[in-house]
C-alpha positions as CSV (number, residue, x, y, z in Angstrom):
1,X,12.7,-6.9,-34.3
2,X,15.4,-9.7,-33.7
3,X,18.3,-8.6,-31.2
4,X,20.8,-9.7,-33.5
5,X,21.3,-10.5,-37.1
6,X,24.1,-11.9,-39.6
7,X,26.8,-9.1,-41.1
8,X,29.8,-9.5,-43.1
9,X,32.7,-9.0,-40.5
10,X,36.0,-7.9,-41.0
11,X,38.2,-9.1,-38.4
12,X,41.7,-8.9,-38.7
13,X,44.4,-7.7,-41.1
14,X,45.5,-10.5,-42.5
15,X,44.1,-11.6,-45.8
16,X,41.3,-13.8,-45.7
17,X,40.0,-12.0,-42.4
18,X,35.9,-11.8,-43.1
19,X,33.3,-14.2,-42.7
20,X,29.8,-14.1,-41.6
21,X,28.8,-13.4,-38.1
22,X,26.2,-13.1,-36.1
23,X,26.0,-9.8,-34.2
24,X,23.7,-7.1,-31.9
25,X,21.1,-5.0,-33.4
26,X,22.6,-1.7,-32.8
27,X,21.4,1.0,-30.6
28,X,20.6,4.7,-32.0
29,X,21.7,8.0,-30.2
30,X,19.1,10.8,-30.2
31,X,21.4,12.1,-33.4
32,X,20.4,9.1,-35.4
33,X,18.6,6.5,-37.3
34,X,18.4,2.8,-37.3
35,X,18.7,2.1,-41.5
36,X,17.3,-1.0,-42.4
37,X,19.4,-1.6,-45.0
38,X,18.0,-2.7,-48.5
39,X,21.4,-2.4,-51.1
40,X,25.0,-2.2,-50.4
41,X,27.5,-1.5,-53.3
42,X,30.8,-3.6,-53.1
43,X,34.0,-1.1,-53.6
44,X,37.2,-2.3,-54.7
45,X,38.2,-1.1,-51.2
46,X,35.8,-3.8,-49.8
47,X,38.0,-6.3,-52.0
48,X,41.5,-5.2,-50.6
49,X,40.0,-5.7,-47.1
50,X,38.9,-8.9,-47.7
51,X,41.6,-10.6,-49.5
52,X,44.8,-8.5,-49.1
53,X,46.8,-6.5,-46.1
54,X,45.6,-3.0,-45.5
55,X,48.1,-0.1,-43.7
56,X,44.8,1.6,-43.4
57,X,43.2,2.9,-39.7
58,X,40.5,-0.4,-39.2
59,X,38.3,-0.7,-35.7
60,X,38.7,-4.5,-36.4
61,X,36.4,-6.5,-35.7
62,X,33.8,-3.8,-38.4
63,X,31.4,-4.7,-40.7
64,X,32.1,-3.9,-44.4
65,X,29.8,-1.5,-46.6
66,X,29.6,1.8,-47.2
67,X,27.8,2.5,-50.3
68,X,24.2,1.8,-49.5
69,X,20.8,2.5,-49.4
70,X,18.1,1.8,-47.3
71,X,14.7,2.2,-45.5
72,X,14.1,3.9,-42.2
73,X,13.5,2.2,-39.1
74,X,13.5,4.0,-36.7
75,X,14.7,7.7,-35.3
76,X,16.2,9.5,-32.6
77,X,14.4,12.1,-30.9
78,X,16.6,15.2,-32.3
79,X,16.3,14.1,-35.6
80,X,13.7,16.2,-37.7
81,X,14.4,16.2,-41.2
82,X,13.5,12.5,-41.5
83,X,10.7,10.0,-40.1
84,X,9.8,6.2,-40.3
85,X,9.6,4.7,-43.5
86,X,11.8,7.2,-46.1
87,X,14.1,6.2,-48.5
88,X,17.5,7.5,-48.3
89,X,20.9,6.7,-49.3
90,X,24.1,8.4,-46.7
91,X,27.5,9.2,-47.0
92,X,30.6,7.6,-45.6
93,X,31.7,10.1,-43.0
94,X,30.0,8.6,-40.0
95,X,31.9,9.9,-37.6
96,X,33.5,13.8,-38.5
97,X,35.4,16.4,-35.9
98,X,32.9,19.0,-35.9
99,X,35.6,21.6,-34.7
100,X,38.1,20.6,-37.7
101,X,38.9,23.8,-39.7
102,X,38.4,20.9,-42.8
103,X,34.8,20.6,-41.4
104,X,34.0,24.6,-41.3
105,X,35.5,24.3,-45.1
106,X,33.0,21.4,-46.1
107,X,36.4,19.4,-46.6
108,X,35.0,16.7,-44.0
109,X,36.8,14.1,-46.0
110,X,40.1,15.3,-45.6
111,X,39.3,15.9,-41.4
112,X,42.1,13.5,-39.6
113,X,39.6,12.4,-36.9
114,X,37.1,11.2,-39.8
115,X,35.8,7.6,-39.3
116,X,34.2,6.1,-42.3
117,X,31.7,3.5,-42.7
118,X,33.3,0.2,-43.2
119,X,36.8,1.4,-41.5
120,X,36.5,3.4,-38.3
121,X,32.5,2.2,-37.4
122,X,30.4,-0.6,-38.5
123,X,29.3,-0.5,-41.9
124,X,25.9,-1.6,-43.9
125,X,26.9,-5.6,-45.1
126,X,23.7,-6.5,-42.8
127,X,20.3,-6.1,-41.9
128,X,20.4,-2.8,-40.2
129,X,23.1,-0.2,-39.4
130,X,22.8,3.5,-37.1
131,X,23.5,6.3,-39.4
132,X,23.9,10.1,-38.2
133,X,20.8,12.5,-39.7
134,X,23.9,14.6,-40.8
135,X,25.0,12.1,-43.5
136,X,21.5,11.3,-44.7
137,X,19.5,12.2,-48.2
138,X,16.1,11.5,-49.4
139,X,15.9,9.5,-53.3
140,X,12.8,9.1,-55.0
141,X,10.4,6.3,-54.8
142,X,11.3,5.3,-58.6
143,X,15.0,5.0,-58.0
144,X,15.6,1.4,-57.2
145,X,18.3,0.3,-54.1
146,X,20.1,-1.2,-56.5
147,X,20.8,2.2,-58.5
148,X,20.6,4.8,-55.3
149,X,23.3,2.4,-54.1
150,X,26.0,4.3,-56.6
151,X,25.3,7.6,-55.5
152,X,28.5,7.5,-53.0
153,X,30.4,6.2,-55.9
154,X,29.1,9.0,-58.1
155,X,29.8,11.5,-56.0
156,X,33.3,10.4,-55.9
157,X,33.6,11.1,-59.8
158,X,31.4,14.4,-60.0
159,X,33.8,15.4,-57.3
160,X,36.7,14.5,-59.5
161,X,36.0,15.7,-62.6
162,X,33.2,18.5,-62.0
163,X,34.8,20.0,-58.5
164,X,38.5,19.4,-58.6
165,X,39.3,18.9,-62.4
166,X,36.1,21.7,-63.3
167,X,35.9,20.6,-66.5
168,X,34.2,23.3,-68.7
169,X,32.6,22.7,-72.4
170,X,35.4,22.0,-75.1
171,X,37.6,21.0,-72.6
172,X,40.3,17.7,-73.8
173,X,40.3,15.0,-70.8
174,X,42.4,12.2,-70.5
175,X,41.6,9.4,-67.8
176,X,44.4,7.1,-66.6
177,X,42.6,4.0,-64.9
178,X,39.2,2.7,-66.6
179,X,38.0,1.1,-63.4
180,X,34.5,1.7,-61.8
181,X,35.7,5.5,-60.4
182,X,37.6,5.8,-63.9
183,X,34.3,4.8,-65.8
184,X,31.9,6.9,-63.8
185,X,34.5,9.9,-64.5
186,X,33.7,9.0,-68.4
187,X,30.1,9.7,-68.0
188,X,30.3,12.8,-65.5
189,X,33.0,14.3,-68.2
190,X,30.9,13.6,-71.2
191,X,28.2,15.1,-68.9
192,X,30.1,18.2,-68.6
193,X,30.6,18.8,-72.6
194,X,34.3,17.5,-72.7
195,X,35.5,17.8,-75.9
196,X,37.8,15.2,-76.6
197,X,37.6,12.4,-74.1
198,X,40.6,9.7,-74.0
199,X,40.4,6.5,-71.5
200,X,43.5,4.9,-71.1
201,X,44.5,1.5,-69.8
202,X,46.2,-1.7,-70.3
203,X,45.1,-5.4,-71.7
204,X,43.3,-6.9,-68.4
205,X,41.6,-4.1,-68.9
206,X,39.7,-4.6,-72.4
207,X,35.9,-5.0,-71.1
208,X,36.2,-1.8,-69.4
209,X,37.5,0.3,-72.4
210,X,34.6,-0.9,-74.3
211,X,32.5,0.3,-71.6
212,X,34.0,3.6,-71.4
213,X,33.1,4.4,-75.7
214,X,29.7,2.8,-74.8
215,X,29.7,6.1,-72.1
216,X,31.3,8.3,-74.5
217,X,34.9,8.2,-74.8
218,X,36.6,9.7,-78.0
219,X,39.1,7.1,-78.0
220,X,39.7,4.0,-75.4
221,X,43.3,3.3,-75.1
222,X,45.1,0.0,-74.6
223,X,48.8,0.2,-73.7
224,X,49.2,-3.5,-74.3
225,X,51.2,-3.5,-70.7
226,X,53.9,-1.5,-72.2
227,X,55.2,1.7,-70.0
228,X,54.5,4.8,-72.1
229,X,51.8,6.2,-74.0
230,X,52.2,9.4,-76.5
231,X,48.9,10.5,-77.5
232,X,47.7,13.3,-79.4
233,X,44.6,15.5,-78.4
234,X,43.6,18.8,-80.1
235,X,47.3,18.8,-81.9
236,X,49.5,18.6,-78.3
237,X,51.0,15.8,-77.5
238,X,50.2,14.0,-74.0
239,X,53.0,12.0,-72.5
240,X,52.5,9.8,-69.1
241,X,54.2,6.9,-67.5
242,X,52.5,4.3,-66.4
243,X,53.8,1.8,-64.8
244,X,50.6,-0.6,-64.1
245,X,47.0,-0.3,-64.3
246,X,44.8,0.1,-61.4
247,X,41.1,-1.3,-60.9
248,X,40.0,0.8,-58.5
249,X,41.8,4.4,-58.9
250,X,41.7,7.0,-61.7
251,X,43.7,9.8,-62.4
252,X,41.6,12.7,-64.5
253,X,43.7,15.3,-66.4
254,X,42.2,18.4,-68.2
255,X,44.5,19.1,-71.2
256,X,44.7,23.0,-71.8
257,X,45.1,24.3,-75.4
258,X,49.0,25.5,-75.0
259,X,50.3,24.1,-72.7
260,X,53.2,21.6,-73.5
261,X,52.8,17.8,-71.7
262,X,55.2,17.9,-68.6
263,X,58.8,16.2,-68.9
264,X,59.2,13.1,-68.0
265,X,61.1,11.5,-64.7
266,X,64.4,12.5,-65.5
267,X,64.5,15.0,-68.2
């Protein structure tokens, strides 16, 4: 194995700040594995970092990447529920306060002292990259990278919509924001037996509206850039302001037979 290898690096704040570097192999603790990596999904967070500011907490120089996949290489000598040669995809909290009351809760990604993969330690935009045991899960042989490389993603909407939201069968959804997080919300709602699913968004964002009926929207919504939306589900009426449409964030409400749509700013 080479000493070093090339890794996308992001190195300062300013926009513009990544290029291609060539940097050390790293060294696992006793906790750990080396992951040679095989797919890396690109987040829209991955975007902001590369071409705008971010007020976020960065260990510059880092590399990018934290939805990935890979192959082990290698293990420490604590680790037992992993050898040589499995397939596994991680999560993003590579570094966690094990003594955080958020921990003890399984609310790890709301502990303060939580370093994430891309952010706070180097991520997986290279050959190889140490990951904690903690962090790690088995996929199948079948599952391509490519695909296992959207679990983090995923998890993101089931955790939305099926552990936040708890959408039950029957249940009226509305999602403001049909990027990749807003999509994936789609499919885990439709999963979930949502009645009525509505996707809602603006002009730029006409390919991804299509996507979302292809996943099983009721209705895909197009505000045509203008500020308010009235839209009827299940005979209530749903009012929201929205001022712009974002490509990476969604916003899933469960609509409750009942209960009136909340006033807006002002009223």
């Amino acid at each position: 194995m080479n000493r070093t290898m090339p890794a996308v690096v992001n190195y300062a704040p300013e926009p513009n700040s990544v290029e291609i570097r060539e940097v050390a192999v790293p060294e696992i603790g006793d906790n750990d594995v080396l992951l040679a990596v095989q797919a890396v999904g690109v987040c829209g967070t991955d975007i902001h970092l590369a071409y705008e500011r971010h007020s976020g907490k960065i260990n510059y120089p880092v590399i990018l990447g934290h939805e990935f996949g890979g192959v082990i290489a290698q293990v420490g000598k604590n680790v037992r529920g992993f050898k040589e040669g499995d397939r596994v995809v991680s999560e993003t909290a590579a570094v966690i306060d094990e003594n955080s009351p958020f921990v003890h809760r399984g609310l790890y990604n709301l502990d303060p002292g939580r370093r994430g993969f891309g952010f706070g330690v180097d991520g997986a935009m290279t050959q190889f990259t140490k990951v904690p045991e903690r962090v790690l899960h088995h996929i199948p042989a079948t599952l391509p990278f490519e695909v296992a490389a959207l679990t983090e993603p995923c998890c993101v909407a089931y955790n939305a919509t099926c552990g936040n939201a708890r959408i039950l069968p029957g249940d009226a959804v509305a999602i403001i924001g049909p990027g990749p997080i807003g999509l994936l919300c789609t499919a885990m709602a439709k999963l979930s037996g949502a009645g009525e699913i509505v996707v809602i968004g603006t002009a730029a964002d006409k390919r991804r509206l299509q996507v979302a009926e292809k996943l099983g929207a009721s209705e895909a919504v197009n505000l045509d850039g203008g500020p308010e939306a009235t839209l009827a589900l299940r005979g209530e009426a749903l009012e929201d302001t929205v001022g712009s449409a974002g490509t990476g964030l969604a916003l899933v409400l469960v609509l409750l037979p009942g209960v009136p749509a909340a006033p807006k700013a002002g009223q």
